[in-house]
FIKE-809328 format. One record per atom (N, C-alpha, C): residue number from 0; residue in three letters; atom name; x, y, z. Coordinates in nm, 3 decimals. Layout:
REM residues N
  num  residuo  atomo       xx       yy       zz
  NUM      ALA     CA        X        Y        Z
...
***
This chain:
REM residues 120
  num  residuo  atomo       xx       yy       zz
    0      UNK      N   -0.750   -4.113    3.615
    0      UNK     CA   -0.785   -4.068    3.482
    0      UNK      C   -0.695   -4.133    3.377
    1      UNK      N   -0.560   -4.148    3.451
    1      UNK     CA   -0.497   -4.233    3.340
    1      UNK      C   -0.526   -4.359    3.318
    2      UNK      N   -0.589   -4.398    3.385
    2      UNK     CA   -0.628   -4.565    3.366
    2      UNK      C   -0.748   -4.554    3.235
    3      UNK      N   -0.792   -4.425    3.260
    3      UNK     CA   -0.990   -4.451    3.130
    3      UNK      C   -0.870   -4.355    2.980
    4      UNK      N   -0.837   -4.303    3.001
    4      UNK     CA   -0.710   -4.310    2.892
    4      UNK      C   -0.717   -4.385    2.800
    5      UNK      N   -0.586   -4.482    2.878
    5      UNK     CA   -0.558   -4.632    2.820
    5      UNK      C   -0.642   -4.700    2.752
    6      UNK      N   -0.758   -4.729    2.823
    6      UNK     CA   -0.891   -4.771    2.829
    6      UNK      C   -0.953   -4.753    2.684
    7      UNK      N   -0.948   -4.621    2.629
    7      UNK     CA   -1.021   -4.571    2.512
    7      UNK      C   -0.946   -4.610    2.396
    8      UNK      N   -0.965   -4.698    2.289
    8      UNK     CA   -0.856   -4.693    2.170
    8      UNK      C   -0.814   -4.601    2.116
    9      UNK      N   -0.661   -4.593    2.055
    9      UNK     CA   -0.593   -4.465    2.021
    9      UNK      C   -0.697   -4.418    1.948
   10      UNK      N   -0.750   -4.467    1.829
   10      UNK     CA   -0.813   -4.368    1.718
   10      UNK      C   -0.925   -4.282    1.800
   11      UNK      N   -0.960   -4.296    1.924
   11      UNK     CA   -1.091   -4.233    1.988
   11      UNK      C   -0.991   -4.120    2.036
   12      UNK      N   -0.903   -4.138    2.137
   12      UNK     CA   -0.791   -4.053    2.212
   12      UNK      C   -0.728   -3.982    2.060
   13      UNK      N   -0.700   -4.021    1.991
   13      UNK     CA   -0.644   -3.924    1.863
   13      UNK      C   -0.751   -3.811    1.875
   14      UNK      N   -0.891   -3.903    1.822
   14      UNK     CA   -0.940   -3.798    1.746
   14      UNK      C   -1.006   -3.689    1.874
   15      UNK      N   -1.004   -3.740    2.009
   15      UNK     CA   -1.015   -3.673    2.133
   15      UNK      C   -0.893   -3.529    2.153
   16      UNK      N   -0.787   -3.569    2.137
   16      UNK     CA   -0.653   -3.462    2.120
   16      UNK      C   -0.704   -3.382    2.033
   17      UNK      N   -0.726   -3.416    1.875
   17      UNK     CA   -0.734   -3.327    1.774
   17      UNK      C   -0.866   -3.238    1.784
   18      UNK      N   -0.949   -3.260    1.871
   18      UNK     CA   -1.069   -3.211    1.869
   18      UNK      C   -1.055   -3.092    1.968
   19      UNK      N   -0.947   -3.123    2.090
   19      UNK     CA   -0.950   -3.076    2.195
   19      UNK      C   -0.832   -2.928    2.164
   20      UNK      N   -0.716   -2.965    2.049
   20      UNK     CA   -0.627   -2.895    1.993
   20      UNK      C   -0.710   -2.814    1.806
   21      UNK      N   -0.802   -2.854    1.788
   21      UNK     CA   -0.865   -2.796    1.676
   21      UNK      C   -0.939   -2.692    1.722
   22      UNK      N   -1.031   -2.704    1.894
   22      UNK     CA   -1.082   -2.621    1.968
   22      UNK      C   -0.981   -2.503    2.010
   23      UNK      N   -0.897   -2.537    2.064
   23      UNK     CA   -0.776   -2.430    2.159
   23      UNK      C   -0.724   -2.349    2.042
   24      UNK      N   -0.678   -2.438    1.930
   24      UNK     CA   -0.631   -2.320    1.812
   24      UNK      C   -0.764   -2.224    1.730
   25      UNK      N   -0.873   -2.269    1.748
   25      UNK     CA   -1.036   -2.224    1.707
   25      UNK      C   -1.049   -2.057    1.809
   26      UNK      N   -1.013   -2.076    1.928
   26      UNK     CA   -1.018   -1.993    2.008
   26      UNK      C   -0.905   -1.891    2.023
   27      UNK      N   -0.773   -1.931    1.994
   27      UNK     CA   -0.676   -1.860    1.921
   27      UNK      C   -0.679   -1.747    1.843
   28      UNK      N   -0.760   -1.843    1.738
   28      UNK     CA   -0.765   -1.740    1.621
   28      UNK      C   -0.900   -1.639    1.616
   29      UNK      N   -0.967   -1.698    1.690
   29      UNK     CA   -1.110   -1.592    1.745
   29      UNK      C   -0.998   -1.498    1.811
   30      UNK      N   -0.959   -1.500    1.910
   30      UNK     CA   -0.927   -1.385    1.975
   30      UNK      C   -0.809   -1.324    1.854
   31      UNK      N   -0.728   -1.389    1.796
   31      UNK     CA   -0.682   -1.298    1.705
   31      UNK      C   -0.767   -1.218    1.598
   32      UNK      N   -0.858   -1.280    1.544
   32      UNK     CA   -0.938   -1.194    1.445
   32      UNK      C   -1.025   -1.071    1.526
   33      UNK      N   -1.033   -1.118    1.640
   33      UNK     CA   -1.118   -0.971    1.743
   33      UNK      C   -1.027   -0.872    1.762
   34      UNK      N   -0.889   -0.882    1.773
   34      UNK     CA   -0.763   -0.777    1.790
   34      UNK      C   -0.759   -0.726    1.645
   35      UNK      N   -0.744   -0.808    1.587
   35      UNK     CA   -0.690   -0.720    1.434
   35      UNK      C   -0.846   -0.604    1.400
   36      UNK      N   -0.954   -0.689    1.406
   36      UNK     CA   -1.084   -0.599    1.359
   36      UNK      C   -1.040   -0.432    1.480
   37      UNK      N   -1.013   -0.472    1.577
   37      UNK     CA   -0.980   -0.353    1.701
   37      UNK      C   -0.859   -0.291    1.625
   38      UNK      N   -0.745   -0.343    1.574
   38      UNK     CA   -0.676   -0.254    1.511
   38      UNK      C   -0.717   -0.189    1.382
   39      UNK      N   -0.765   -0.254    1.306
   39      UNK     CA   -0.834   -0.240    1.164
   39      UNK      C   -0.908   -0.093    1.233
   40      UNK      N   -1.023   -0.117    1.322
   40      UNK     CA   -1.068   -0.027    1.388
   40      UNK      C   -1.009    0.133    1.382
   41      UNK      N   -0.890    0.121    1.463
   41      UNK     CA   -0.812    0.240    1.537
   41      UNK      C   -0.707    0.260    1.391
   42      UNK      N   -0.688    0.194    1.281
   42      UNK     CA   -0.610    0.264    1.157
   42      UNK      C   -0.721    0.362    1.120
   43      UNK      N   -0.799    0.268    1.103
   43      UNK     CA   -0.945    0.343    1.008
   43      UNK      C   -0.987    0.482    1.031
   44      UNK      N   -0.964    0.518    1.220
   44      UNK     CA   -0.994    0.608    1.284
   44      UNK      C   -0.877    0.722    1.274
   45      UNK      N   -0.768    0.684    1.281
   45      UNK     CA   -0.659    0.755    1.225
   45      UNK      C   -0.624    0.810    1.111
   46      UNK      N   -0.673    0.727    1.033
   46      UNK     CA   -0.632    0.771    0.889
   46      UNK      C   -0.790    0.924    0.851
   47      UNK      N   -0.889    0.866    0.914
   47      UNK     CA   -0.972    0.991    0.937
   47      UNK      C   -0.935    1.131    0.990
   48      UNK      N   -0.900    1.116    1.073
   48      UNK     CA   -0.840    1.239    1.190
   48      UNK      C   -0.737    1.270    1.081
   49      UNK      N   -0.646    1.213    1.036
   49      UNK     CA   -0.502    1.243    0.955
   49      UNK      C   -0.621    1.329    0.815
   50      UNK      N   -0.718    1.255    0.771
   50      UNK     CA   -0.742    1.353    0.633
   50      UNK      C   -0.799    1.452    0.694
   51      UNK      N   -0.885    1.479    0.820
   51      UNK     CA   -0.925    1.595    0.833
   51      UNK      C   -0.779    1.700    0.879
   52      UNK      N   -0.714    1.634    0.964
   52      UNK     CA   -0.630    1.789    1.007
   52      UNK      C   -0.575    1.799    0.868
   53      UNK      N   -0.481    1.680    0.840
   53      UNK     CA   -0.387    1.754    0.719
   53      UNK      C   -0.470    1.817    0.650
   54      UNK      N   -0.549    1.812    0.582
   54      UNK     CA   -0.619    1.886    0.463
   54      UNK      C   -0.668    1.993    0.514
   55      UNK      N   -0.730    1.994    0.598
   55      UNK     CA   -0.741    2.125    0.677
   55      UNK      C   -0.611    2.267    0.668
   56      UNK      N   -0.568    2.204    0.695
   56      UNK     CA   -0.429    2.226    0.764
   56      UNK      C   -0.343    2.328    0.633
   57      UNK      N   -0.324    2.225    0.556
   57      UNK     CA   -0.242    2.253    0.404
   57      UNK      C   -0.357    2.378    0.303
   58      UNK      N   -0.483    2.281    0.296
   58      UNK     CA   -0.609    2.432    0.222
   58      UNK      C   -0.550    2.585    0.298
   59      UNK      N   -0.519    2.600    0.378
   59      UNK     CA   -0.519    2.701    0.510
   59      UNK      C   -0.362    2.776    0.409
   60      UNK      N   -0.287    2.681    0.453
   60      UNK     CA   -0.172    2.746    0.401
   60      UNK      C   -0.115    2.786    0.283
   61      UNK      N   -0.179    2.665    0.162
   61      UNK     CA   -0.203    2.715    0.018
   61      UNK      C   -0.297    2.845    0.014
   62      UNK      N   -0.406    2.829    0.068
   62      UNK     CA   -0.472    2.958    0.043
   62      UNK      C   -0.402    3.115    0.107
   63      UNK      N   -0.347    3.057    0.173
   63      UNK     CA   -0.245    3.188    0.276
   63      UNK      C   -0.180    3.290    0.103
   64      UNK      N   -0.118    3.117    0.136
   64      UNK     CA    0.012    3.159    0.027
   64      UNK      C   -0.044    3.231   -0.127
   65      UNK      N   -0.120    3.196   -0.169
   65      UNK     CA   -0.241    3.218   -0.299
   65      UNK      C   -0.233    3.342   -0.277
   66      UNK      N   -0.301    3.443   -0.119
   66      UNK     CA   -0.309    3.572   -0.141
   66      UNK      C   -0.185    3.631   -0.153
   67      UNK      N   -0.082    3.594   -0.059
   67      UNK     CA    0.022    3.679   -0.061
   67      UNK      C    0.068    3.712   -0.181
   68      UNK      N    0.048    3.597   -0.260
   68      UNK     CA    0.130    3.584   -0.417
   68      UNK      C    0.055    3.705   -0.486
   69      UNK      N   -0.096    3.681   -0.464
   69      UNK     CA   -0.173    3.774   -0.527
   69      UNK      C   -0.139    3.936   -0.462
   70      UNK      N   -0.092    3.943   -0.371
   70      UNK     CA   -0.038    4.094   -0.355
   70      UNK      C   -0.183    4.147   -0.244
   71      UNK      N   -0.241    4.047   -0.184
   71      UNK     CA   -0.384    4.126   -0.125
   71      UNK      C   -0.331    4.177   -0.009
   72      UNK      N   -0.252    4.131    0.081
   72      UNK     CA   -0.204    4.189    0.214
   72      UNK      C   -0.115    4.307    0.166
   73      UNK      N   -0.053    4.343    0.051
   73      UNK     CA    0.058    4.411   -0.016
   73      UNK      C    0.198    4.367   -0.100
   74      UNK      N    0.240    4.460   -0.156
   74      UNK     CA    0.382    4.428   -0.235
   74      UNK      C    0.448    4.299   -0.210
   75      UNK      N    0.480    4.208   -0.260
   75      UNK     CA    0.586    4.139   -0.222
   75      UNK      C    0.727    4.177   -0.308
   76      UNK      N    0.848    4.124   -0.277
   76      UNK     CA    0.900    4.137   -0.373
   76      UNK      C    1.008    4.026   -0.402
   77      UNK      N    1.064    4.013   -0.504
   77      UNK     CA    1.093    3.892   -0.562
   77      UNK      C    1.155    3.766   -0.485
   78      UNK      N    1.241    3.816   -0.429
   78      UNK     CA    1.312    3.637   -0.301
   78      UNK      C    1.151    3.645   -0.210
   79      UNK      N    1.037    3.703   -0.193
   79      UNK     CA    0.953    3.654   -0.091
   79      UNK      C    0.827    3.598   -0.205
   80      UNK      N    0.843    3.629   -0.363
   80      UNK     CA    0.767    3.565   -0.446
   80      UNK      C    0.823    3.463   -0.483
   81      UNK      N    0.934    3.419   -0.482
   81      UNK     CA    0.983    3.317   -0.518
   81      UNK      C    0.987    3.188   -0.378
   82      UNK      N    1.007    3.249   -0.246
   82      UNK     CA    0.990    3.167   -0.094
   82      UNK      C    0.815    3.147   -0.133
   83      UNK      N    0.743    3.183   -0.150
   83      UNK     CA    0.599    3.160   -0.169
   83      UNK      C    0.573    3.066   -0.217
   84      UNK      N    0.609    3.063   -0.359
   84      UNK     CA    0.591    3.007   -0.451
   84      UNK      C    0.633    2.835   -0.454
   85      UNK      N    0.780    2.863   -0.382
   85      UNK     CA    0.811    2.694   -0.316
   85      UNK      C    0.718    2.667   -0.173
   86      UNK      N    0.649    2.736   -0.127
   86      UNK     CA    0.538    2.701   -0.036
   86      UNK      C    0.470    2.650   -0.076
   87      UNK      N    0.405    2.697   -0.211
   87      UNK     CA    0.279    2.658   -0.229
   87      UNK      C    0.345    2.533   -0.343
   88      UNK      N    0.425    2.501   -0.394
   88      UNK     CA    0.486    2.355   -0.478
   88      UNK      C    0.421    2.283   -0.358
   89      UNK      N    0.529    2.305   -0.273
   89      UNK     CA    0.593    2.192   -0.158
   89      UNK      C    0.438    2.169   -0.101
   90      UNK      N    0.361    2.250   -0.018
   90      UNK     CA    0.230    2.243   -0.050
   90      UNK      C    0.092    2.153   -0.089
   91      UNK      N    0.149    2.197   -0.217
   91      UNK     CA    0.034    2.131   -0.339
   91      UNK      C    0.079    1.992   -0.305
   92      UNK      N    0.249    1.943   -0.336
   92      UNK     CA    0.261    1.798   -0.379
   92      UNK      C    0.253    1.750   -0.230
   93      UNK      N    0.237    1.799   -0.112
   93      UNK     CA    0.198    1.720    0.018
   93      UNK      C    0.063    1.698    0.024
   94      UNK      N   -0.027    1.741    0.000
   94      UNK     CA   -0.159    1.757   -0.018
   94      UNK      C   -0.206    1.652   -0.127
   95      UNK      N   -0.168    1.601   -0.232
   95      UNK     CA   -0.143    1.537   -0.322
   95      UNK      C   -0.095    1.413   -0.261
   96      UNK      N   -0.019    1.425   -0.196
   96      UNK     CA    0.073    1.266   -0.138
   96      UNK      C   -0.052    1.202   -0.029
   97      UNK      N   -0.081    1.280    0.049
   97      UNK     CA   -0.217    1.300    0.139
   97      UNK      C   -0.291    1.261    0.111
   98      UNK      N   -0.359    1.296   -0.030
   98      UNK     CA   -0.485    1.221   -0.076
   98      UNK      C   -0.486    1.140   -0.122
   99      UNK      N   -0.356    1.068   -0.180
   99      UNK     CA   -0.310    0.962   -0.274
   99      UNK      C   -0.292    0.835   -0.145
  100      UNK      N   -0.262    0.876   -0.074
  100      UNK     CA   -0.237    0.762    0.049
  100      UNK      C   -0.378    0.789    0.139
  101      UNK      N   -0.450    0.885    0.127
  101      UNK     CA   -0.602    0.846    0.199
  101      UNK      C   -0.693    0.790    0.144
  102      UNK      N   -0.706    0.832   -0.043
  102      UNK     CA   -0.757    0.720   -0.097
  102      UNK      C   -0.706    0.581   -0.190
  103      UNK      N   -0.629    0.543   -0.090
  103      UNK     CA   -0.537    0.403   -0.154
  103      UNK      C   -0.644    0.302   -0.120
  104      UNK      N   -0.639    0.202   -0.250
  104      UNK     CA   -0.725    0.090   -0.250
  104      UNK      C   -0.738    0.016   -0.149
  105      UNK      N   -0.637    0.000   -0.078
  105      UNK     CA   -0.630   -0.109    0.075
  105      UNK      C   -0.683   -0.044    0.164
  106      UNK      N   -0.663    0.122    0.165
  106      UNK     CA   -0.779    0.202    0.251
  106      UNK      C   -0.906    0.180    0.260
  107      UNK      N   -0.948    0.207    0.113
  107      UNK     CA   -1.066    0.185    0.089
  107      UNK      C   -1.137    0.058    0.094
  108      UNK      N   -1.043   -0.070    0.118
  108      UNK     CA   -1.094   -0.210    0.139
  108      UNK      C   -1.125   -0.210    0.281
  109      UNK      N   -1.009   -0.177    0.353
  109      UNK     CA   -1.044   -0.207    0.471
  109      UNK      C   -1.155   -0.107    0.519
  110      UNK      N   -1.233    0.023    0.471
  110      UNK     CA   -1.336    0.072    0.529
  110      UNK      C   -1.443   -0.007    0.489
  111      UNK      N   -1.478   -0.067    0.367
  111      UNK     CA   -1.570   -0.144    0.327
  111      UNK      C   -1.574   -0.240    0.420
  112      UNK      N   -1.457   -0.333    0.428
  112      UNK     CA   -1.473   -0.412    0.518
  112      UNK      C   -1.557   -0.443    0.639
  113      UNK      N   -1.472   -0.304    0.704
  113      UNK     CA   -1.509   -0.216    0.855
  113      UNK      C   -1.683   -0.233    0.849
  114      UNK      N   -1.747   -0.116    0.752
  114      UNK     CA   -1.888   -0.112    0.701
  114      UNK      C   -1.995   -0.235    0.738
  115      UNK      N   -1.917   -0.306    0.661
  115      UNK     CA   -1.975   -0.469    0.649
  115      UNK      C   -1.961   -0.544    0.805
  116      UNK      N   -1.887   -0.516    0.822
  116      UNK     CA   -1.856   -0.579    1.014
  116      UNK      C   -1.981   -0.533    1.024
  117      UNK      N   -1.969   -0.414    1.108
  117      UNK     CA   -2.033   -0.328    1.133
  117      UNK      C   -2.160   -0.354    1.110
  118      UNK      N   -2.223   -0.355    1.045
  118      UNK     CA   -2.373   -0.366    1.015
  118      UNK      C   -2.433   -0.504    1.011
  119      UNK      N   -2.331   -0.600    1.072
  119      UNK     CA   -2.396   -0.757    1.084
  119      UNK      C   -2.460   -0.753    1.197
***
């Protein structure tokens, strides 16, 4: 084989290498763009599961906290209206941070994205 090599002028064997190394890195990056879409995938799926529990989760405990404040289970009295009350801050601004990072623009790109895969 090394003799038909030789045989072929460099510019044929060049453009033989580059064709053969334009292929191998072609296939490279296929299998990299199939991993990332698989991770893209499993964020997308996470960040789902994350808005349903958290929000779930926090509505549950703001609303807890809402009645107690309101006095429906009974009396509170002042250090357990005031422990409440930093419940439901602390609360609110997690719930807030939550939705601010579930609907962040790069979120929302990469579901579009996802979408668009998806339906080719």
């Amino acid at each position: 084989m090394a003799n038909i090599v030789h045989n072929i002028p460099r510019t044929k064997r060049d453009n033989m290498r580059f064709t053969e190394n334009l292929q191998r890195h072609s296939k490279i990056l296929f299998e990299a763009n199939k991993e990332l879409r698989r991770a893209t995938r499993a964020k997308s799926e996470i960040a789902s599961k994350m808005s349903h529990e958290f929000r779930t989760a926090l509505n549950i405990i703001i609303g807890f906290t809402e009645l107690m404040l309101d006095e429906v289970p009974g009396v509170i009295n002042q250090q357990q209206r005031y422990s409440l009350n930093d419940i439901l801050t602390s609360s609110n601004r997690l719930l807030t941070l939550v939705n601010e990072y579930l609907e962040h623009p790069e979120i929302e790109r990469e579901k579009a994205i996802q979408t668009n895969y998806e339906n080719r």
